[in-house]
FIVO-875571 format. One record per residue (C-alpha): residue in three letters; x, y, z. Coordinates in Angstrom, 3 decimals, decimal comma, m for minus. Each point is the difference from the previous one (the first is absolute). Layout:
<recs>
+------+----------+----------+----------+
! type !        X !        Y !        Z !
+------+----------+----------+----------+
!  ALA !        X !        Y !        Z !
...
+------+----------+----------+----------+
</recs>
This chain:
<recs>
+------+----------+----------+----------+
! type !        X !        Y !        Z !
+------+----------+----------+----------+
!  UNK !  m24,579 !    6,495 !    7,634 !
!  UNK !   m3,949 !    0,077 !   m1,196 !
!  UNK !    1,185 !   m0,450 !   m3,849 !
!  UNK !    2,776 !   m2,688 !    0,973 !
!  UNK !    2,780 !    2,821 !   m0,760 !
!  UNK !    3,623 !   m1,001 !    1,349 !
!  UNK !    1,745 !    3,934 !    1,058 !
!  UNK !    2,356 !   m0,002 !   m3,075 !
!  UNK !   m2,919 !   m0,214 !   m2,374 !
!  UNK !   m2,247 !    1,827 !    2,040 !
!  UNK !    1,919 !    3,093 !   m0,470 !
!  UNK !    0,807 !   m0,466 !   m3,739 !
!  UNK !   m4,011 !    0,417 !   m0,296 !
!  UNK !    0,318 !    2,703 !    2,548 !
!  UNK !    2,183 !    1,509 !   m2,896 !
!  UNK !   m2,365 !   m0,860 !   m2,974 !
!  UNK !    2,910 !   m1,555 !   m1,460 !
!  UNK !    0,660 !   m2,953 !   m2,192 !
!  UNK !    3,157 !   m2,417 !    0,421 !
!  UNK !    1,380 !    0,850 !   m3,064 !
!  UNK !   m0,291 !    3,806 !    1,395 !
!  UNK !    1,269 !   m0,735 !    2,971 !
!  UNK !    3,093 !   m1,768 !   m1,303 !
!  UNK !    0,589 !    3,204 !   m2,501 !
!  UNK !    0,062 !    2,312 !    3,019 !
!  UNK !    2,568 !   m2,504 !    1,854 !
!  UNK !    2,135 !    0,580 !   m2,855 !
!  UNK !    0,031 !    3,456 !   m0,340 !
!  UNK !    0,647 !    0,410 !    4,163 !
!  UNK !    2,956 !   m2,232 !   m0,666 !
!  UNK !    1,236 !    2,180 !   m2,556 !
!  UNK !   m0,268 !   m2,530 !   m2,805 !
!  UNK !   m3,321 !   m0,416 !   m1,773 !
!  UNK !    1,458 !   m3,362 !   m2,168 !
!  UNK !    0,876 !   m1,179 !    3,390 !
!  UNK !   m1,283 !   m3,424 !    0,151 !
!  UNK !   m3,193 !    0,589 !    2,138 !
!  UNK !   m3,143 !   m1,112 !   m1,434 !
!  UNK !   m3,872 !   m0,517 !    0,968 !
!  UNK !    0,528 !   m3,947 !    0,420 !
!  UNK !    2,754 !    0,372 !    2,494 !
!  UNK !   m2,606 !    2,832 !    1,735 !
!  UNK !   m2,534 !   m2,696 !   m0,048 !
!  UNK !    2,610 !   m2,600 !    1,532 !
!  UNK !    0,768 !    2,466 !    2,788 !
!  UNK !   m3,883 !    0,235 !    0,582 !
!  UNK !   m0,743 !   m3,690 !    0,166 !
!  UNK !    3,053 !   m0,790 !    2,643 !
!  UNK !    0,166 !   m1,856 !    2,476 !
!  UNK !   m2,704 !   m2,478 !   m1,283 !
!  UNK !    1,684 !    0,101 !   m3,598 !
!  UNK !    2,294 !    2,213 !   m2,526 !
!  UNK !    3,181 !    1,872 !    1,741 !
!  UNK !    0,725 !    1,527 !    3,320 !
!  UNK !    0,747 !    3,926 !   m0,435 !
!  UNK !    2,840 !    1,117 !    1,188 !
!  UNK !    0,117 !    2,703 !    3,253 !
!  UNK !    1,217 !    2,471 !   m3,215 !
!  UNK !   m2,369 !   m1,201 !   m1,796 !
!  UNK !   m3,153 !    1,058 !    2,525 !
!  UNK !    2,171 !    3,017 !    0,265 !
!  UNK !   m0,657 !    0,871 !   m3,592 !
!  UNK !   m3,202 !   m1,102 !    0,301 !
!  UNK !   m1,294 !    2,290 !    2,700 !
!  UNK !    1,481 !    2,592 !   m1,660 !
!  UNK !   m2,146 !   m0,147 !   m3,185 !
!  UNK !   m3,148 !   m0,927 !    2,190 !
!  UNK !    0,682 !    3,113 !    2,211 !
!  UNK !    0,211 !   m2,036 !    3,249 !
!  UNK !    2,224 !   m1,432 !    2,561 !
!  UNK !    1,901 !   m3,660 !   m0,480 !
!  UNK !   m1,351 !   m1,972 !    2,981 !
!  UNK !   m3,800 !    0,676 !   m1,901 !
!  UNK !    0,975 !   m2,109 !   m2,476 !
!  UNK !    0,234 !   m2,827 !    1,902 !
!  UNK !   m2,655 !   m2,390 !    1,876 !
!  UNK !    0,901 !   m2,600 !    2,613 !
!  UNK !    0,267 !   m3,137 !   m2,609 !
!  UNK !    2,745 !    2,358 !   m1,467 !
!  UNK !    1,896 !    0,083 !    3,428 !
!  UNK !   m0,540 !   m3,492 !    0,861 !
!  UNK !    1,669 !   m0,865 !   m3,363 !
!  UNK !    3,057 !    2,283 !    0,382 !
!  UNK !    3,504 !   m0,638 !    1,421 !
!  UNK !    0,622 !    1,394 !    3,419 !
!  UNK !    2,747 !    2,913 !   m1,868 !
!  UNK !   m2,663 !    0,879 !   m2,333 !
!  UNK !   m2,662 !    0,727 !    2,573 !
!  UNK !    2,510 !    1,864 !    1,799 !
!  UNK !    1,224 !    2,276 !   m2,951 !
!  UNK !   m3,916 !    0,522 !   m0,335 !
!  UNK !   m0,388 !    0,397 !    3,253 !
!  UNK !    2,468 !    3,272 !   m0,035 !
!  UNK !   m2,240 !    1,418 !   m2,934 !
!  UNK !   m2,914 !    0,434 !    2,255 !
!  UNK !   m0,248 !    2,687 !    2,425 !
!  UNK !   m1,621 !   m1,730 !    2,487 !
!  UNK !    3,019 !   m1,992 !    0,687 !
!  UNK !    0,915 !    2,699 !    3,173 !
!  UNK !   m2,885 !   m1,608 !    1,316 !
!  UNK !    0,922 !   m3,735 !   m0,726 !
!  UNK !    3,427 !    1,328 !    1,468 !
!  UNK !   m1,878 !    0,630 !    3,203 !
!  UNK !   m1,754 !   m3,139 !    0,513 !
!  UNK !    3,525 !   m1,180 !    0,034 !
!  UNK !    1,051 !    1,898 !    3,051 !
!  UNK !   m3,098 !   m1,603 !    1,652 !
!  UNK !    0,554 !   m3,324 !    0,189 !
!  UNK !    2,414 !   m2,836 !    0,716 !
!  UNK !    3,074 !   m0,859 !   m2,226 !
!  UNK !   m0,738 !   m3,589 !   m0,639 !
!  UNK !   m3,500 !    1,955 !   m1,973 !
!  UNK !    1,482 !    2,977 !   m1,008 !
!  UNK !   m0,016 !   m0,150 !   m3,999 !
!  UNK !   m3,083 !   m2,307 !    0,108 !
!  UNK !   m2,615 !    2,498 !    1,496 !
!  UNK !    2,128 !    2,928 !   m1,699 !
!  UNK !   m0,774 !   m1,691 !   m3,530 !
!  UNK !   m3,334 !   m0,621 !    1,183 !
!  UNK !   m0,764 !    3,469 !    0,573 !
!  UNK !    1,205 !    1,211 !   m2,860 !
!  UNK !   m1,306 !   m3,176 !   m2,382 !
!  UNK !   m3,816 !    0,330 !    1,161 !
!  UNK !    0,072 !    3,437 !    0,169 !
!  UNK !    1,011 !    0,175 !   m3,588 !
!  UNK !   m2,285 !   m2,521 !   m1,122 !
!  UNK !   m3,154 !    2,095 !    1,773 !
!  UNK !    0,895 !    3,725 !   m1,119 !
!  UNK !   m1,365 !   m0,898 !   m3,435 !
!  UNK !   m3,218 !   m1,093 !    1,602 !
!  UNK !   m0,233 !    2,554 !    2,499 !
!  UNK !   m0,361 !    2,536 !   m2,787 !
!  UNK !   m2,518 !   m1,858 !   m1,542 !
!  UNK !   m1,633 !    0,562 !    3,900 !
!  UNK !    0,528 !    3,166 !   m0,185 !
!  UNK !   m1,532 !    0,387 !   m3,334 !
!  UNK !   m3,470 !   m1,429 !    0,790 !
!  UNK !    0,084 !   m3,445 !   m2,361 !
!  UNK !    0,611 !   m2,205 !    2,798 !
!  UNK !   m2,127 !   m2,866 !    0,391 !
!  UNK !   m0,633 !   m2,083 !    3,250 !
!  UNK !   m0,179 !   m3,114 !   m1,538 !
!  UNK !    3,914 !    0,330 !   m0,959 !
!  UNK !    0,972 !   m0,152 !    4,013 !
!  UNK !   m0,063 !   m3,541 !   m0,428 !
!  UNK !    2,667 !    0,232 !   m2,381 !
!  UNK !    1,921 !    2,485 !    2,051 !
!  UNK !   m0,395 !   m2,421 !    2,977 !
!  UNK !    1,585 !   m2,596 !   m1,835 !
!  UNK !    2,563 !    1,787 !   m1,482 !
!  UNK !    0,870 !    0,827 !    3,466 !
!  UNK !   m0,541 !   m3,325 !    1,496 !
!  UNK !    3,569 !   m0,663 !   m1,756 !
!  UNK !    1,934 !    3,002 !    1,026 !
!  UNK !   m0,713 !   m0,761 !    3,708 !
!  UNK !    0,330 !   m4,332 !   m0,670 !
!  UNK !    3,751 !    0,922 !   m1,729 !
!  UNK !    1,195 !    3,125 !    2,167 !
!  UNK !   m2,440 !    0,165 !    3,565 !
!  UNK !   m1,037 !   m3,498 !    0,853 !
!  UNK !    0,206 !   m3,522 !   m1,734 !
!  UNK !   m2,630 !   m0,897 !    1,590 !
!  UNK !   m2,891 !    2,488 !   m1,326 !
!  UNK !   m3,070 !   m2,064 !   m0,794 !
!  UNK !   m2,414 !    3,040 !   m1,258 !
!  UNK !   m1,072 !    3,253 !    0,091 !
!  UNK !   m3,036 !    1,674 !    0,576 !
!  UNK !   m1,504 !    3,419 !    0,323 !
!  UNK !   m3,127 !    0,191 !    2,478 !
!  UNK !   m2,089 !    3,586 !    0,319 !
!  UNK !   m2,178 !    0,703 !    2,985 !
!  UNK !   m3,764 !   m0,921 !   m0,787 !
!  UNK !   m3,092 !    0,778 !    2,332 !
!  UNK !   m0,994 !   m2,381 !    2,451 !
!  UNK !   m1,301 !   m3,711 !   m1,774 !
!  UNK !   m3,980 !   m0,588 !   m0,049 !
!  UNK !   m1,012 !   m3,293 !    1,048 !
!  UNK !   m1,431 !   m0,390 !   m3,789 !
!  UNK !    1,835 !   m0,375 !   m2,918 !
!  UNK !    3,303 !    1,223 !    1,903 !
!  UNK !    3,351 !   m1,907 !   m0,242 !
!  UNK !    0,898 !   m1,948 !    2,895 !
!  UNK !    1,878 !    2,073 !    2,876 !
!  UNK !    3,192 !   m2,436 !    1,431 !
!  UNK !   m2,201 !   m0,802 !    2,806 !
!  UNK !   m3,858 !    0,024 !    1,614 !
!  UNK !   m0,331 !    2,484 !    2,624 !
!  UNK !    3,009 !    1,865 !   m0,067 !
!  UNK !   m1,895 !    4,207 !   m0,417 !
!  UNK !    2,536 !    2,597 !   m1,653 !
!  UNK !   m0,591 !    3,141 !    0,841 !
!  UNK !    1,663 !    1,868 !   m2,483 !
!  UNK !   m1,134 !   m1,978 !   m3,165 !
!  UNK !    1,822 !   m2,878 !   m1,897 !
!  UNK !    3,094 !   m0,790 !   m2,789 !
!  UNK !   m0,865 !   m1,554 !   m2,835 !
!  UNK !    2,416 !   m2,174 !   m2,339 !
!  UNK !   m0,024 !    2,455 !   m3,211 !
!  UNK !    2,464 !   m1,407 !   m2,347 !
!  UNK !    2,148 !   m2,807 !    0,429 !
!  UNK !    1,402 !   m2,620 !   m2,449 !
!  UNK !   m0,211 !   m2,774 !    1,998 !
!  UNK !   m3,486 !   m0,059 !    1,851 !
!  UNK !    0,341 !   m0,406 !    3,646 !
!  UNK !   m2,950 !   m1,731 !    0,336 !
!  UNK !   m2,538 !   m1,952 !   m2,058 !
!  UNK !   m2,445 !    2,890 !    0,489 !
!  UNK !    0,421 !    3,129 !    1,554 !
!  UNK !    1,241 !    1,126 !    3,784 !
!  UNK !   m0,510 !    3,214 !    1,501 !
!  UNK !    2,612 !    1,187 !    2,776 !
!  UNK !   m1,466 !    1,775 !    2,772 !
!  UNK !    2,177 !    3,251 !    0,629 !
!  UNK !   m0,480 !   m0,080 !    3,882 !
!  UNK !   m1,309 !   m2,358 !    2,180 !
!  UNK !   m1,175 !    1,680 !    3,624 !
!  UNK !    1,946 !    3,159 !   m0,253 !
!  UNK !    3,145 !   m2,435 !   m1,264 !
!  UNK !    1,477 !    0,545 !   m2,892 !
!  UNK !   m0,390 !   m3,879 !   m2,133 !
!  UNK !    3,732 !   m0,564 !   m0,726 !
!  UNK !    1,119 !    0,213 !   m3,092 !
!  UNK !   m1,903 !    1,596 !   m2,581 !
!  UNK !   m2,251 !    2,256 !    2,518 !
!  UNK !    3,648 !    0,760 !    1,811 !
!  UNK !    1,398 !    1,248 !   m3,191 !
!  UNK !   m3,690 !    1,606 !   m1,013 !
!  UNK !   m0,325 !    1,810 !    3,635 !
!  UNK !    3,713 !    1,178 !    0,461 !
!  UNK !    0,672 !    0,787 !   m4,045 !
!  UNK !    3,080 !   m1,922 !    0,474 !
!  UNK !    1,649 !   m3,564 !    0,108 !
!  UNK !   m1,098 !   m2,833 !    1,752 !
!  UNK !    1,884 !   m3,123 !   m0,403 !
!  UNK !   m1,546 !   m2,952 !    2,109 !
!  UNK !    2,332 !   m3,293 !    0,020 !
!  UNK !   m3,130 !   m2,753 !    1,441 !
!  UNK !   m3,206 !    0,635 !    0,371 !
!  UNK !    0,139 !   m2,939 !    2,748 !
!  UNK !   m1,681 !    0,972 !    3,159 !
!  UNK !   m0,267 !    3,807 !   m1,143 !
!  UNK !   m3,631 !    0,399 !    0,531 !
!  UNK !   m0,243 !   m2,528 !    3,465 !
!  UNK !    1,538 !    3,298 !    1,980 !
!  UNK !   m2,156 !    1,407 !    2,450 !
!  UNK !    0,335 !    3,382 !   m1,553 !
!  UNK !   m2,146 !   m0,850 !   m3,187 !
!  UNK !   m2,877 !   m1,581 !    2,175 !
!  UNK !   m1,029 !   m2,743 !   m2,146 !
!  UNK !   m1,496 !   m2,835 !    1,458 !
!  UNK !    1,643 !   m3,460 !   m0,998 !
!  UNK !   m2,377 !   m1,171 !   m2,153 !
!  UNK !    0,293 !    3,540 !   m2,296 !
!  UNK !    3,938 !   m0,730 !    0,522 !
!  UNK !   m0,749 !   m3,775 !   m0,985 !
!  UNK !   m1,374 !    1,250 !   m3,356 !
!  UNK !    2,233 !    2,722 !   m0,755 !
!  UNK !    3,373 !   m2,821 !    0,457 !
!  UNK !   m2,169 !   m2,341 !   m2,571 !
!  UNK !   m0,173 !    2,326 !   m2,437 !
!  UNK !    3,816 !    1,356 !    0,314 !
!  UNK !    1,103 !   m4,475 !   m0,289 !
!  UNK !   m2,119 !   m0,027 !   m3,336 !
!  UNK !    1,675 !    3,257 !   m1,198 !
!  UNK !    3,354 !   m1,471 !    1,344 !
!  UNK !   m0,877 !   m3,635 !   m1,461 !
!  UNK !   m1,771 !    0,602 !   m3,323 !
!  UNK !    1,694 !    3,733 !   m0,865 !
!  UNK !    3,444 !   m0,524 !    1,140 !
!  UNK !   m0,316 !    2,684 !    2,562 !
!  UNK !    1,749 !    0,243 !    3,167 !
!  UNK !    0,743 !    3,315 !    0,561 !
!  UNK !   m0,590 !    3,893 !   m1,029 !
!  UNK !    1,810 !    2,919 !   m0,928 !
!  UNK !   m2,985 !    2,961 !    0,086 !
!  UNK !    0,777 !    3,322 !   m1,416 !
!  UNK !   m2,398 !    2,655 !    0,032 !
!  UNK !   m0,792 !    2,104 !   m3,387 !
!  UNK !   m0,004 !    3,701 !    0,529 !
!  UNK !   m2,710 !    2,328 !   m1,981 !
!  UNK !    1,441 !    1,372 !   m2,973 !
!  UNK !   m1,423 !    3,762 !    0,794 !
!  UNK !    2,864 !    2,379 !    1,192 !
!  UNK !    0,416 !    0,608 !    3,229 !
!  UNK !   m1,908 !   m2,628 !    1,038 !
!  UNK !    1,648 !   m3,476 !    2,060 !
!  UNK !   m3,579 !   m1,728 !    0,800 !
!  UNK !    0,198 !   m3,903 !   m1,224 !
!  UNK !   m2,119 !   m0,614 !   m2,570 !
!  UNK !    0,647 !   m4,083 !   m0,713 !
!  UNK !    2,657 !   m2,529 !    1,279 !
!  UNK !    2,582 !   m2,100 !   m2,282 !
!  UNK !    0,069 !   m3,094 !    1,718 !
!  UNK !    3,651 !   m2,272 !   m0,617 !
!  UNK !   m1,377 !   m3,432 !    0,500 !
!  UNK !    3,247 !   m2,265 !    0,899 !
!  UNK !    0,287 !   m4,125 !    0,074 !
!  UNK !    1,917 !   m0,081 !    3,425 !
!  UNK !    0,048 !    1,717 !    3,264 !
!  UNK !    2,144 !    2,851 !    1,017 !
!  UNK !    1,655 !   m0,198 !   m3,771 !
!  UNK !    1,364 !    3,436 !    0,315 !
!  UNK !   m0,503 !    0,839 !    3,444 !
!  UNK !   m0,003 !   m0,923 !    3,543 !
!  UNK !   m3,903 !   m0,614 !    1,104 !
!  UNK !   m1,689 !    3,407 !    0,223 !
!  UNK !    2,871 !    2,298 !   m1,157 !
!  UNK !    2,251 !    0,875 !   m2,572 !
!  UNK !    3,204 !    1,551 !   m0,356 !
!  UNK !   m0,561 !    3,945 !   m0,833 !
!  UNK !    3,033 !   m0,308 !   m2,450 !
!  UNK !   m2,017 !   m3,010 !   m1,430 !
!  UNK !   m3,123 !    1,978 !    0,049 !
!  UNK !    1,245 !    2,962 !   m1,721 !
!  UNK !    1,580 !   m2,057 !   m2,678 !
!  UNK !   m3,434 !   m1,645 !   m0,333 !
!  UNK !   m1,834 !    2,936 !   m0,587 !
!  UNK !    2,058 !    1,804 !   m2,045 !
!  UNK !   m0,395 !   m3,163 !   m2,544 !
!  UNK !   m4,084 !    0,142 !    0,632 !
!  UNK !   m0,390 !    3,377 !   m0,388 !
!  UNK !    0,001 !    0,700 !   m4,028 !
!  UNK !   m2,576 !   m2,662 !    0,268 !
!  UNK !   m2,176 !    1,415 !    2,975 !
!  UNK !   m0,159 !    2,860 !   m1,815 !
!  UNK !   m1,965 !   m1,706 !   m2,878 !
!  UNK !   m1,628 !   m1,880 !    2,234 !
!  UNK !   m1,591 !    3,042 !    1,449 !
!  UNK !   m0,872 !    1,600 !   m2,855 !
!  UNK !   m2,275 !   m2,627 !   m0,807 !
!  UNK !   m1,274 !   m0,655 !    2,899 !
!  UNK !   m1,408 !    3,841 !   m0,361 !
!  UNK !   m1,556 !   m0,317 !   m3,493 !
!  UNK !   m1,375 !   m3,056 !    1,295 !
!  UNK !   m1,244 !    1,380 !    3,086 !
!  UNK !   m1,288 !    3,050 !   m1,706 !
!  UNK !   m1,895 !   m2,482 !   m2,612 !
!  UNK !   m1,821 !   m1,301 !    2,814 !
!  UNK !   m1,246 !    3,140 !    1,143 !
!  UNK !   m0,975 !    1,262 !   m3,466 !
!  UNK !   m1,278 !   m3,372 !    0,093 !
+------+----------+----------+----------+
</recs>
């Protein structure tokens, strides 16, 4: 991804290997080396979808075989989007995560069935290459912006229509009345620190917002729900939320805090939230350490007002999780930055 690399030429460098070398091993594993493979048509193979020829499933086949790696690495997302629905499902069978697409399909509804199975096992193939690179240590934070909008289209074709953004927010200490960004609302005191919009391609606001995580020993919904519980929290309207008695606001705090949510809803196209929290990649350990945020255009777009299906949920997650794994990765070399810092 940092050196603009699609996977199929990615791993021909992997290699160390020309075109021309690649198409004289192709040859030989067919058992012909005058068969007609060449470097051009490797090249073509390389450049597709956005130009030259689409490889065939026994094509990647071969492929992976003289790169020493599986078929479904071979392919990126603008690969699958490009494909027929049989060809993503014959390269769907080469990949053994496909028992676990097969039980995303058990979870949820027939009418979605083969639209969150191909989901699962689309995204997840599209991340593995990039979770290695995690893994690796040449991950950059400045690339979750690419991630998230990479993303942003997997959920907007197979989750939700109706997706406006993503972001990512991380917990930040407790804003300073100079120089800090601009918490959603005077007066309201959190007293476990704040969320901060990290990445996101589409800006929520014109400058920064910080989320407070809990207002009066209650958990702020969304965000600081997901945050505090290291779960999901999926809130349909924030309309008349934060007027309970429980959160103790008085009305002119409440006031403020329904302004700012009508410019969001009026000027970002945001109406509603999907919160999931982002668990700390050390083993072993389940504490949140950020919150994707799925920012939607309409109320209640996948979801009754404050809940969500668990079959829904699940099939959710299991879409989100390649990608809140990389997400939470970075957010601990970032993190760790700052306290080199």
């Amino acid at each position: 991804m940092r050196w603009g690399f699609r996977p199929r030429q990615a791993w021909r460098h992997v290699r160390g290997m020309t075109q021309d070398e690649v198409a004289a091993e192709f040859n030989e594993v067919l058992g012909d080396p005058r068969a007609p493979m060449s470097g051009k048509r490797i090249s073509d193979f390389e450049a597709w979808p956005t130009g030259g020829v689409k490889p065939t499933v026994q094509t990647l086949s071969v492929l992976a075989r003289l790169y020493g790696t599986q078929v479904h690495m071979l392919v990126d997302f603008a690969d699958f989007e490009a494909m027929t629905r049989a060809e993503r499902v014959a390269l769907r069978a080469t990949d053994p995560a496909v028992a676990r697409a097969d039980a995303v399909q058990e979870s949820v509804s027939a009418s979605s069935t083969a639209d969150f199975a191909d989901a699962a096992a689309d995204w997840g193939a599209y991340v593995k290459c990039c979770v290695g690179i995690v893994e690796r240590g040449t991950y950059y934070c400045e690339e979750i912006d690419e991630l998230l909008a990479t993303l942003n289209r997997v959920i907007a074709a197979l989750v939700c229509r109706d997706v406006a953004w993503l972001d990512v927010v991380v917990p930040v200490q407790n804003p300073t009345p100079a120089g800090a960004a601009a918490p959603v609302a005077d007066g309201v005191v959190s007293d476990l620190g704040w969320l901060q919009v990290w990445a996101s391609g589409v800006r929520r606001t014109t400058r920064p917002s910080l989320i407070p995580i809990q207002v009066h020993g209650i958990a702020w919904r969304g965000s600081g729900n997901a945050f505090l519980s290291g779960g999901i929290d999926y809130v349909g309207s924030f309309r008349g939320l934060y007027s309970r008695a429980e959160y103790g606001l008085a009305p002119k705090v409440v006031s403020q805090i329904e302004s700012r949510y009508e410019y969001w809803r009026e000027e970002c196209y945001f109406a509603a939230l999907l919160a999931v929290a982002i668990r700390s990649p050390e083993p072993g350990v389940s504490d949140a350490v950020g919150v994707l945020n799925l920012n939607f255009t309409t109320e209640n777009p996948v979801g009754d007002n404050d809940t969500l299906e668990p079959h829904r949920s699940a099939a959710i997650l299991d879409i989100l999780e390649p990608a809140l794994r990389l997400i939470s990765k970075a957010i601990a070399r970032h993190q760790q930055k700052d306290r080199t810092a």
